[in-house]
C-alpha positions as CSV (number, residue, x, y, z in Angstrom):
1,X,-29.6,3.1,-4.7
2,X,-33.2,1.5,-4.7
3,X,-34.7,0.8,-7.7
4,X,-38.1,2.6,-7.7
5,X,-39.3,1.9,-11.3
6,X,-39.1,-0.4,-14.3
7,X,-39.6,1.2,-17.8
8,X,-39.0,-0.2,-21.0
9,X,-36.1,2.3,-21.4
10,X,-34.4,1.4,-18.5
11,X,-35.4,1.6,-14.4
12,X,-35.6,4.7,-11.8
13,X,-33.5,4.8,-8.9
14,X,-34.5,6.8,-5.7
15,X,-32.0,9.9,-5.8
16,X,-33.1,11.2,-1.9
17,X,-33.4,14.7,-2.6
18,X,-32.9,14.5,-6.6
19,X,-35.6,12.7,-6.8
20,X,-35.9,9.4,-9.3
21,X,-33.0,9.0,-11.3
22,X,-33.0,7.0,-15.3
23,X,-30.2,4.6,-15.9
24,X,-30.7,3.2,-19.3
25,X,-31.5,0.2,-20.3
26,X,-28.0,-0.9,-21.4
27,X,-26.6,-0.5,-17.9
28,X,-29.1,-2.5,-16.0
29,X,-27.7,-5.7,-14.6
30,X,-29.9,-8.7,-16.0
31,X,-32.1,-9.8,-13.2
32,X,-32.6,-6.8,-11.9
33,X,-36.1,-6.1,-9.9
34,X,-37.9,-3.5,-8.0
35,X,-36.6,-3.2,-4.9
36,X,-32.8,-4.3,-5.3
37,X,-30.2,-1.8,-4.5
38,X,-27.6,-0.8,-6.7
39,X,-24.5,0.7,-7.0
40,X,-24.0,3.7,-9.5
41,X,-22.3,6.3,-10.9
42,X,-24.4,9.5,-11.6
43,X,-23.5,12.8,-13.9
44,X,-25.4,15.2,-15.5
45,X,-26.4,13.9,-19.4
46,X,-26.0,16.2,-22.3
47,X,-29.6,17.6,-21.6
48,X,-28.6,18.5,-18.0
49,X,-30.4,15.2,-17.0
50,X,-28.7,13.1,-14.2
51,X,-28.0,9.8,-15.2
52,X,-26.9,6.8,-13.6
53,X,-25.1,4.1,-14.6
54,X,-23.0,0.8,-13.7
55,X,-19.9,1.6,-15.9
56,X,-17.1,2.5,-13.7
57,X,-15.1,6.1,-14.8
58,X,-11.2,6.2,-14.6
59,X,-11.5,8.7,-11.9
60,X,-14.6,10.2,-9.8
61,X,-14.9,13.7,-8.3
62,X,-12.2,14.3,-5.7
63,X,-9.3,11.9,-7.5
64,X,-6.0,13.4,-9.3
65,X,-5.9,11.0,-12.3
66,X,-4.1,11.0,-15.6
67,X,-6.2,11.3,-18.4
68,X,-5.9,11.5,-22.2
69,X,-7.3,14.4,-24.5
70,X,-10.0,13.1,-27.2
71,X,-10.7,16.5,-28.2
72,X,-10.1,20.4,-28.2
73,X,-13.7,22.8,-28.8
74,X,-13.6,27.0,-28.5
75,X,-14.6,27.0,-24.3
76,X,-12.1,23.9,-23.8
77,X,-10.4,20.3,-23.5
78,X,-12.1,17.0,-23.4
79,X,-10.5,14.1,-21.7
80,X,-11.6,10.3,-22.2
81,X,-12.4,9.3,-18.5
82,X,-14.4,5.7,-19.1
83,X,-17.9,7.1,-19.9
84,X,-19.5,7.9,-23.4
85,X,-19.8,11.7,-21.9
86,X,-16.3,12.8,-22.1
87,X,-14.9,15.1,-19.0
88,X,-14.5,18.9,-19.9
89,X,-11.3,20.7,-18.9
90,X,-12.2,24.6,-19.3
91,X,-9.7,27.1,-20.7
92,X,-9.5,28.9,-17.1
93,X,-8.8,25.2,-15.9
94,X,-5.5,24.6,-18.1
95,X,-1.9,25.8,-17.2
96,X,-1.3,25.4,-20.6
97,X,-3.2,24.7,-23.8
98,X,-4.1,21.4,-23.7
99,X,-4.1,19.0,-27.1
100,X,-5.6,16.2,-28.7
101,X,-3.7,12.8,-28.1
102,X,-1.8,14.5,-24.6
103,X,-2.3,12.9,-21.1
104,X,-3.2,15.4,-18.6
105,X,-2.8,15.2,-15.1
106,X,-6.3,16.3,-13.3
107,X,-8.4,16.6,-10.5
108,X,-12.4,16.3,-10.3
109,X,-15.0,18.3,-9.0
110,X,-18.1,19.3,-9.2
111,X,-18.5,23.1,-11.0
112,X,-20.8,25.0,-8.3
113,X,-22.5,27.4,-11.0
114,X,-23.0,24.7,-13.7
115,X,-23.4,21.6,-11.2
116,X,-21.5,19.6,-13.7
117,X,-18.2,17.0,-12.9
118,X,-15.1,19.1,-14.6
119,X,-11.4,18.8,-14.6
120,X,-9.0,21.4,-13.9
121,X,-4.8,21.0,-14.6
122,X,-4.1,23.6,-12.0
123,X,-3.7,20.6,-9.4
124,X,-1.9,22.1,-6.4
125,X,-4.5,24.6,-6.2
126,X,-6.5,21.7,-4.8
127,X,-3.6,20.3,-2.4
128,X,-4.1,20.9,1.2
129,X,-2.3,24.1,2.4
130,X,-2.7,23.6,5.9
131,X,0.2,21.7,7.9
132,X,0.2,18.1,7.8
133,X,0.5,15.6,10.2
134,X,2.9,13.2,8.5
135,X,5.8,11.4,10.6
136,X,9.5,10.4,8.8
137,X,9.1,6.8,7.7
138,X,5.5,6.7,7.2
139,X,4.1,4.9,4.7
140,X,1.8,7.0,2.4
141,X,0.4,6.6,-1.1
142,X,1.9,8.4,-3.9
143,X,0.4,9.9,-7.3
144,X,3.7,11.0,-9.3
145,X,2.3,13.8,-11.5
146,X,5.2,15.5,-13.0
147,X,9.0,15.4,-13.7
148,X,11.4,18.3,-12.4
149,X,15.4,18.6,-13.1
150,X,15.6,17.4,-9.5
151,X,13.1,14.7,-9.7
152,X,9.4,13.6,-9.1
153,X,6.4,15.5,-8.0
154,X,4.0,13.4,-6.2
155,X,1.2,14.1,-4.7
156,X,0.3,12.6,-0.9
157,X,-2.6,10.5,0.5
158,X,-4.4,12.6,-1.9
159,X,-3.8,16.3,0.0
160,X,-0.1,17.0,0.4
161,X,2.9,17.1,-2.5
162,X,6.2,16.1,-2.1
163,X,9.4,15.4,-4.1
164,X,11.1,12.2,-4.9
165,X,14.4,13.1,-5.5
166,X,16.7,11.6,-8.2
167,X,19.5,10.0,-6.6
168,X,16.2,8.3,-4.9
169,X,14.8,7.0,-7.9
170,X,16.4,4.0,-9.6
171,X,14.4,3.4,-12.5
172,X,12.3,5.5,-15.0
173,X,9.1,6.1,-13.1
174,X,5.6,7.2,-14.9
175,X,3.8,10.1,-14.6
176,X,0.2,9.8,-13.1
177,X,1.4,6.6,-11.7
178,X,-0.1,5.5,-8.2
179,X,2.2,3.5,-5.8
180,X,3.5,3.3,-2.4
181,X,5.8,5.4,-1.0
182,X,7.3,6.4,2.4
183,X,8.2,9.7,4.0
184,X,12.1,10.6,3.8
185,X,12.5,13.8,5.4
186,X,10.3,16.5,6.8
187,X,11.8,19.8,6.1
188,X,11.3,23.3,8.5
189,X,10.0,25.3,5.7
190,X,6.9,22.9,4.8
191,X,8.0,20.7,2.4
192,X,8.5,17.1,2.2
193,X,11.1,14.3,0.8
194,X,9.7,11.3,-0.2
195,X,11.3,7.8,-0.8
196,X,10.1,4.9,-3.5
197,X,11.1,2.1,-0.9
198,X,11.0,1.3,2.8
199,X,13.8,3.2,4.3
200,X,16.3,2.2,6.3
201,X,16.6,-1.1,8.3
202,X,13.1,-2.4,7.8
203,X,13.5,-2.3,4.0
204,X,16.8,-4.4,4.0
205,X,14.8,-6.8,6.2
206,X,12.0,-7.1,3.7
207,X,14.5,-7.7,1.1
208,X,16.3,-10.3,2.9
209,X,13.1,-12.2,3.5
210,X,12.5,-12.1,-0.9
211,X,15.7,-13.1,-1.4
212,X,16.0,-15.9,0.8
213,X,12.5,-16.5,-0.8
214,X,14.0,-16.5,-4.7
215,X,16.9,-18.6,-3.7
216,X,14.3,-21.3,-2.9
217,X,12.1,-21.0,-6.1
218,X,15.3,-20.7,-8.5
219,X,17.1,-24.1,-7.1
220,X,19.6,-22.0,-4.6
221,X,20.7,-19.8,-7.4
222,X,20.3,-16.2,-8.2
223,X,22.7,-14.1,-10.6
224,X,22.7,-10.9,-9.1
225,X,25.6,-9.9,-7.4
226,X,27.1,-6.8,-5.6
227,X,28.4,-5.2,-9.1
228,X,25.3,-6.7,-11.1
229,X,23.8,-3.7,-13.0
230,X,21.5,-1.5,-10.7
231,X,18.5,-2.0,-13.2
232,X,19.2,-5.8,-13.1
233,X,18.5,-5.2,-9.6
234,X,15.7,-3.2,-9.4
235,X,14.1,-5.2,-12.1
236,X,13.9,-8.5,-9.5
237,X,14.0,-6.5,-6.2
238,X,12.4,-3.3,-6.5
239,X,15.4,-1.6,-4.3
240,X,18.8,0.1,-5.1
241,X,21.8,-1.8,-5.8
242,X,22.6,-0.2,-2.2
243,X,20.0,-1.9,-0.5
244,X,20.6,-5.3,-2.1
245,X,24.5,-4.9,-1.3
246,X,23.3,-4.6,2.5
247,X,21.2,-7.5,2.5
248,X,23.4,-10.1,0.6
249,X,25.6,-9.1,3.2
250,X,23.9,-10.0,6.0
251,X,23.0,-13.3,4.8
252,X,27.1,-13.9,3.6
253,X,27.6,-13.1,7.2
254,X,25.0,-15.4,9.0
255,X,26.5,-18.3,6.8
256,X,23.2,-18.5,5.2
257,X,24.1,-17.8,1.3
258,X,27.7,-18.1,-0.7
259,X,28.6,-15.1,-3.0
260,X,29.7,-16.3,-6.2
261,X,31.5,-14.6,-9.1
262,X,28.3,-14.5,-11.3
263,X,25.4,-14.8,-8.6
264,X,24.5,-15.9,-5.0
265,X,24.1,-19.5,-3.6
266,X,22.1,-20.8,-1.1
267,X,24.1,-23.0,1.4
């Protein structure tokens, strides 16, 4: 935004149709004059005043993020999101009580009746219920925001959920974690499977390429083999035990690597 106005409190900002907007002194970048444009976050103060300000939040309206709980008053949950104003989580918004020192998994959005930036823990009620357009193999981007018997619920490119299933996932993953992902399966009744890595061929070509790639930085030697430990494995790699077996493999084959008793050699 344009800045309109220099105070000694701080500057206005034209808001368009909400008019000038304060940031504080303590937010304005030094050097700042009439006429430069900044970048800001704005929310509604204490008082109901918008504010702006250069401080980035953990999450802004429209984001599932995991956030921790700073506090619990009689209408609801506060959540420490990055700005002195902490984010409110009303009752109505909580699947279950929330409490001090938990991490919540959230979305934001703007309350129509109060005009304020809230939180609400009912999360798949904000998920896109329409069909999607999604294609097996597709890579996507992944929030994992909660842990079932048969796996990990993650949310998709921000609108869809899916399910990372166990035998799928080779390491302990964390909740409100954001990474990439890849579409496994898409079933006849809606729902989707989800996988951590690059399925099938392409992802034992990718790991071919980093281990051909190790091999050079650690003098022709690696000491993973077939039977190495799968988190030994997934520690260096990032892929299944089964994916590295393929690949090692393929290089034994085209005569480019020796498999030793306690690791792999470059020829």
């Amino acid at each position: 935004m344009k800045v309109l106005k220099e105070l000694d409190f701080g500057i206005y900002l034209d808001g368009g149709n909400e008019g000038e907007i304060l940031m504080p002194t303590r937010y304005v970048p030094e050097g700042t004059k009439i006429g430069d444009e900044i970048d800001a976050f704005i929310y509604l103060d204490s008082e109901d005043r918008l504010i702006a300000t250069t401080e980035k939040p953990h999450a802004i309206v429209g984001d599932f993020a995991l956030l921790e709980v700073v506090s619990v008053e009689s209408f609801g949950a506060f959540l420490d999101w990055g700005l002195p104003k902490d984010l409110l989580v009303p009752f109505s918004e909580q699947r279950q009580k929330l409490e001090e020192g938990y991490w919540a998994m959230v979305y934001l959005y703007v309350d129509e009746r109060t005009k304020r930036i809230v939180a609400s823990a009912k999360i798949e009620d904000f998920l896109d219920k329409t069909p999607h357009n999604f294609t097996e193999g597709q890579e996507v981007d992944l929030v994992l925001y909660t842990k079932t018997d048969l796996g990990y619920k993650a949310i998709i490119n921000n609108t869809h959920t899916g399910v990372v299933y166990n035998k799928d996932v080779f390491r302990k993953q964390e909740k409100g974690k954001q990474i990439k992902g890849y579409i496994k399966k898409l079933r006849e009744d809606g729902k989707i499977d989800l996988l951590l890595d690059r399925p099938g061929f392409e992802k034992v070509k990718d790991i071919t390429a980093q281990i051909l790639d190790k091999l050079k930085e650690n003098s022709g030697f690696i000491p993973l083999v077939d039977k190495s430990p799968a988190e030994e494995i997934y520690n260096m790699f990032g892929v299944s035990k089964k994916t590295y077996k393929k690949a090692i493999g393929g290089l034994y084959k085209d005569k480019l690597i020796t498999i030793e008793e306690n690791g792999i050699k470059l020829i």
